[in-house]
N, C-alpha and C positions, 0 to 999 in steps of 0.2 A: 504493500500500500504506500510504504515510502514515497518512492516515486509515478509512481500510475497515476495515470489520469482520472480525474474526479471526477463524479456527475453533478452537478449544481444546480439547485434551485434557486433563483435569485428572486426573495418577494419583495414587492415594495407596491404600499394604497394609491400612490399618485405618482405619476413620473412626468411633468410637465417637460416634454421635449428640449426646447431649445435655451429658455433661460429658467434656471433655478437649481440647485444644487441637487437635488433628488434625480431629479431625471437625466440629468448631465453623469450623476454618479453610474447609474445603471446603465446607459450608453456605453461611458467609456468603461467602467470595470468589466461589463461580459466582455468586449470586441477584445482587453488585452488576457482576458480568462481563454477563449476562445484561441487568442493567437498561440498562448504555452500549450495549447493541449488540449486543452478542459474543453467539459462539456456545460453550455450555461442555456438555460430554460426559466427567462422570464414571468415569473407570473405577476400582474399588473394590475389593479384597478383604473378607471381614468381619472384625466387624460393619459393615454398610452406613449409609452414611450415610441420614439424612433431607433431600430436597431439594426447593427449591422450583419451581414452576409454570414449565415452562419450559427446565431443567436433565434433562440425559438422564443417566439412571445404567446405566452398563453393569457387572454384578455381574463379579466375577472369582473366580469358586469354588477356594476351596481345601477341605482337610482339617480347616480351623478347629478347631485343638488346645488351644486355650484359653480355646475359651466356655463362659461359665456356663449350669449351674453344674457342670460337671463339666473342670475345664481338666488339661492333665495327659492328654489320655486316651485309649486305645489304640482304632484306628478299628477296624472291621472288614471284614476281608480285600477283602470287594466296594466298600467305597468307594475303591479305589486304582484311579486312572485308567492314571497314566502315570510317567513316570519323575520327574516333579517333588511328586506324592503320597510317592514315596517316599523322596524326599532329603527333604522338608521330614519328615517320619515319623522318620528315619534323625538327624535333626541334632537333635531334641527329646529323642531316645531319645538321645542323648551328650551330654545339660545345654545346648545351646545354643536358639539364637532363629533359624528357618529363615526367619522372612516377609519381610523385605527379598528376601532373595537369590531363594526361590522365589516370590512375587510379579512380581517385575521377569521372571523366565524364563516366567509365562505370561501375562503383560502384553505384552510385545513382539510376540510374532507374532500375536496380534489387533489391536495396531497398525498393525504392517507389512502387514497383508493391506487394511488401509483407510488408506494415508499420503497418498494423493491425498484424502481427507476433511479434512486439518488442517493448520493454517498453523505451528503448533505445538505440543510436550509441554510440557504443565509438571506435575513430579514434585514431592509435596508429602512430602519427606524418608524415600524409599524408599529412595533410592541405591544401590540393589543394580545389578548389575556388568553387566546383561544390558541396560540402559536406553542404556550406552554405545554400542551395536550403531543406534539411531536414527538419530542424524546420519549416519551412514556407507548409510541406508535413503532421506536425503533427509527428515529430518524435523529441525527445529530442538528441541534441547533446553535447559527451565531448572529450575533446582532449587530448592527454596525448603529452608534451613535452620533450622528453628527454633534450636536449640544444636547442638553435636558431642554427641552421647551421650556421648563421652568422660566429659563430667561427672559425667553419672548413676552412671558405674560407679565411678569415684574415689569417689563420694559413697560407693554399698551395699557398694565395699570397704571403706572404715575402717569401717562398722557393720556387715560382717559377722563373725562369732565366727573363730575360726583354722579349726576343720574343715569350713568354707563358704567360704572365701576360695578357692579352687580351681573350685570350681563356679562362683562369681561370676565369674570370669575368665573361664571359660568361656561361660557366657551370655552377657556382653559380646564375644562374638568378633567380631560381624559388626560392631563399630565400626572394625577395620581396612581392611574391606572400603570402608566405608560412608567412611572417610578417603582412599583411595582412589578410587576414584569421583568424590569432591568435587572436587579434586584436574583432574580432568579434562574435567567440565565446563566449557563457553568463560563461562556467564553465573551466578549462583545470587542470590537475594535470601534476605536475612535481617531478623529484626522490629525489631535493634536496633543502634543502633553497637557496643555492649557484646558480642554476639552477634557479629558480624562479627569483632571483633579475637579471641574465643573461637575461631572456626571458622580463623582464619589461622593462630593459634598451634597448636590443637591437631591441627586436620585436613590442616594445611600450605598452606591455599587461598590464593593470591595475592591481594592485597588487592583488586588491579583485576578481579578475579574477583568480587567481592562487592558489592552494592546494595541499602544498608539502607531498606527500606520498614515505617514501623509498621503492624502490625495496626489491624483497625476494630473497634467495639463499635456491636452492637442498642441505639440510645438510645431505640427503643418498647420494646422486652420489656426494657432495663434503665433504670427511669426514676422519681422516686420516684413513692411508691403511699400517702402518706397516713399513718396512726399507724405508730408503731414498736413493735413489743413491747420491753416495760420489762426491760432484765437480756438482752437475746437478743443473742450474739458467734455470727458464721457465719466460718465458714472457708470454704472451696472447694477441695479436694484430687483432683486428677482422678485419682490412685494412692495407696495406703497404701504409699509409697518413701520411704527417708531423706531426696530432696533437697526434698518438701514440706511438709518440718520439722515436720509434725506432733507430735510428740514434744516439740518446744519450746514449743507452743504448750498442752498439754496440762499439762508442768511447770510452766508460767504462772499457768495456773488454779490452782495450790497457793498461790500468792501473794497471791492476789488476797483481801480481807479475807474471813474466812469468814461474816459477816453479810450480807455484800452477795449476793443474790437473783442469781444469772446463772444463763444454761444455754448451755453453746458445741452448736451445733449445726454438724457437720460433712456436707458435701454429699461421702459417697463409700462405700464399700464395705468395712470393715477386713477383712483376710484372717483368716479365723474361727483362733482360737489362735495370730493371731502377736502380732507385738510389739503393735502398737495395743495389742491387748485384755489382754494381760498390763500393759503400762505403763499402764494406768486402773484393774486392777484393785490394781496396788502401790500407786499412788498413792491411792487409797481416794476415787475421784473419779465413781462412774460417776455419780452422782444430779446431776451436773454438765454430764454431755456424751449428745449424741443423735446417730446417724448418720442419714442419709435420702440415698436414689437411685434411680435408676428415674422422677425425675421429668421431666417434660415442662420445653420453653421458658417458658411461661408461670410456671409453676409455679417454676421457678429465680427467675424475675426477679422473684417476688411476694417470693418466700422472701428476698431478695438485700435488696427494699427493707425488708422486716419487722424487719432488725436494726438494734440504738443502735449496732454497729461492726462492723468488718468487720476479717478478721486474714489477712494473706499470710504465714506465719512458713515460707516456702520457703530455700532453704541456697542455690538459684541459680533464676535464672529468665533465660529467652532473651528470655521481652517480657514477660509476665505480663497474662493476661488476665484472673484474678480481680482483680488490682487493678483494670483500667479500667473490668470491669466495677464491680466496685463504686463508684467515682467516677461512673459513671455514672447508677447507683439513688442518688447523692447521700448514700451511706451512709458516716460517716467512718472512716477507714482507719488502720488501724497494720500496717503491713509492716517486714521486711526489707533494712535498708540492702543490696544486693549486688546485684551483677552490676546487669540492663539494669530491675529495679522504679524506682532515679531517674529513671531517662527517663524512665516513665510519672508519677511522680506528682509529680516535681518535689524540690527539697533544700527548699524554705524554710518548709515549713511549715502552708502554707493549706490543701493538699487533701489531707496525710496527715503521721502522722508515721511516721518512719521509724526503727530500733532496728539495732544489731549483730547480724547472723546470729548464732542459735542462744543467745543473750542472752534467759533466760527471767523472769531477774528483771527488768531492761527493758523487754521485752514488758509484762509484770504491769501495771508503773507507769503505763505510757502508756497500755493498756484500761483501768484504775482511772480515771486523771487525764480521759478524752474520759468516762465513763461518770459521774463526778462534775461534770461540765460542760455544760449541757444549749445553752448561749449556743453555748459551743466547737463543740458538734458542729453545731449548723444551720449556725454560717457553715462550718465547714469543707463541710458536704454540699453548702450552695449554688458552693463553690467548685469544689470536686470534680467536679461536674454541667459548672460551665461549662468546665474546661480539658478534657473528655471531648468532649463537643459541639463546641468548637472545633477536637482537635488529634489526633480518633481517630475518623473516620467509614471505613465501609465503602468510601463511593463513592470518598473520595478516595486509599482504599487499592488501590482495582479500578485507578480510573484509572494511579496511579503503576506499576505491575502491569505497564500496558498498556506503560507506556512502554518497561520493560525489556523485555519480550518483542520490541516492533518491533527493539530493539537485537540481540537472542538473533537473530532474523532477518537480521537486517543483516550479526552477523559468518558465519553459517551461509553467506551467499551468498559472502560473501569469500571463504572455504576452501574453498565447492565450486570 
């Protein structure tokens, strides 16, 4: 079993294709599972992933209550199958978030009816409760953490108003579940050190429970491309949520000298009439900032290399992929001192600078200072490029992957 090829089930509730860590994860981790050897079988709720030549996607239908452009919205009566249409139905209609817990309850016993097909599950932060029922089916399972959601909700509690702090608690329910769960898995990997000591403290997971593997970066689709448009700042927000500090990076731009020629271009979706669009429209800013989504691979990473800088102003991050992507298109970076972004870019300097969370006047000086320095930003991009190349590939993220899974195996046969 050492070295033999695996069979892998890779489950994950949501995998938003093109921008957002979840669905980027399961892309790129089957294609480089796929490339060593391995056998990877998909199994997805929507939106489904996009996957490569090779990689079997087995769809997992739910009620999908929250696709655009109609999210929020009442099925009708013939699309309810079974009783998990209806709890997921039932848990939306009382402010919460059903897809962990009813995903995992129709994910399992299409598992179970195929456990002689798979040497192992690996669940990419579903951790609903019904996944626990595996091991005990003869199936090895491991969990990949990106953070404890716990964050997110601290985070959209202090920004929500007082008569939405109730609801947001509620929304956030399934993180106890989801604390749980962790909790009782034998193996889980997470993207960062920073991430791991997050998931111990908040989710309770025993440290020796935890195997911090960095994530990989596309260095074809993220690679430079040639000129740069003059004045162009990209963001990457794969949510309009407090903790991708958009809001900071938006008050930034008030700083920034008003003769100087930029336009921040953000890669994501603002929720029509929330904050986003109110906070651009107080700050008398829109001739400033452009949203764009819906784009393809290519098209990100053209968009990615096209900018003189690149801006993470995230309030936390578990690994942070728009940084390495961007280090990777060689585009210089101002992020985020917090949580696990040092790990990717480094303290000292060469491949990005780094700023106080939520620090907009900060922010301002350091896009000013790399956008008035044209020396500054090539070396920094050429640096950027090489600690990417060197220290964030896919393969050697599959591989390490692999390692942990033979262990996931290892202790399963112990306890049987």
């Amino acid at each position: 079993m050492t070295d033999s090829p695996l069979r892998i089930a890779l489950t994950s509730y949501r995998s938003k294709p093109h921008c957002g860590g979840q669905g980027i994860y399961v892309r790129q981790m089957s294609r480089a599972l796929v490339e060593l050897g391995h056998s990877v079988e998909v199994f997805s709720g929507p939106p489904y992933p996009e996957l490569v030549d090779g990689v079997t996607l087995t769809k997992v239908p739910s009620l999908d209550l929250y696709a655009e452009p109609n999210p929020f919205r009442i099925p009708h009566l013939r699309e309810f199958k079974d009783r998990n249409d209806w709890l997921e139905f039932a848990i939306m209609c009382t402010a919460g978030f059903p897809e962990p817990r009813t995903f995992s309850r129709r994910v399992v016993p299409m598992l179970a009816a195929r456990k002689d097909e798979f040497d192992i599950v690996h669940d990419n932060q579903t951790l609903g409760p019904a996944l626990l029922k595996l091991p005990k089916l003869g199936l090895p399972l491991l969990g990949t953490i990106h953070h404890p959601i716990s964050v997110d909700r601290q985070l959209d509690l202090a920004a929500a108003p007082l008569r939405k702090k109730l609801t947001v608690r509620r929304w956030y329910g399934f993180v106890r579940t989801q604390a749980r769960v962790a909790r009782q898995i034998p193996l889980a990997v997470t993207p960062s050190e920073n991430s791991a000591l997050d998931a111990a403290r908040d989710f309770g997971v025993r440290p020796n429970q935890l195997v911090s593997v960095p994530i990989g970066v596309d260095i074809e689709q993220f690679r430079p491309r040639g000129e740069r448009v003059p004045g162009r700042i990209l963001a990457m927000c794969s949510a309009d949520v407090p903790l991708k500090g958009l809001s900071v990076l938006l008050r930034a731009l008030t700083h920034l000298p008003p003769e100087r020629d930029v336009l921040l271009t953000v890669v994501t979706k603002p929720t029509p009439g929330g904050p986003t669009e109110k906070l651009i429209a107080e700050l008398g800013i829109a001739h400033r900032v452009q949203f764009v989504s819906g784009l393809d691979d290519d098209e990100i990473g053209a968009l990615m290399a096209s900018a003189e800088v690149a801006v993470v102003p995230s309030l936390y991050e578990g690994f942070s992929l728009p940084a390495v992507e961007a280090m990777a298109a060689g585009t210089p970076l101002v992020a985020s001192d917090v949580a696990a972004i040092p790990e990717v870019v480094g303290r000292d300097g060469t491949c990005g600078v780094l700023v106080p969370p939520g620090d907009h006047v900060g922010m301002a000086m350091a896009i000013n200072d790399l956008l008035t320095d044209p020396a500054r930003r090539e070396a920094m991009g050429k640096a950027a490029r090489a600690r990417a190349v060197d220290k964030f590939s896919w393969s050697a993220t599959a591989a390490a992957t692999v390692e942990v899974y033979r262990r996931a195996i290892d202790l399963h046969r112990q306890k049987g």
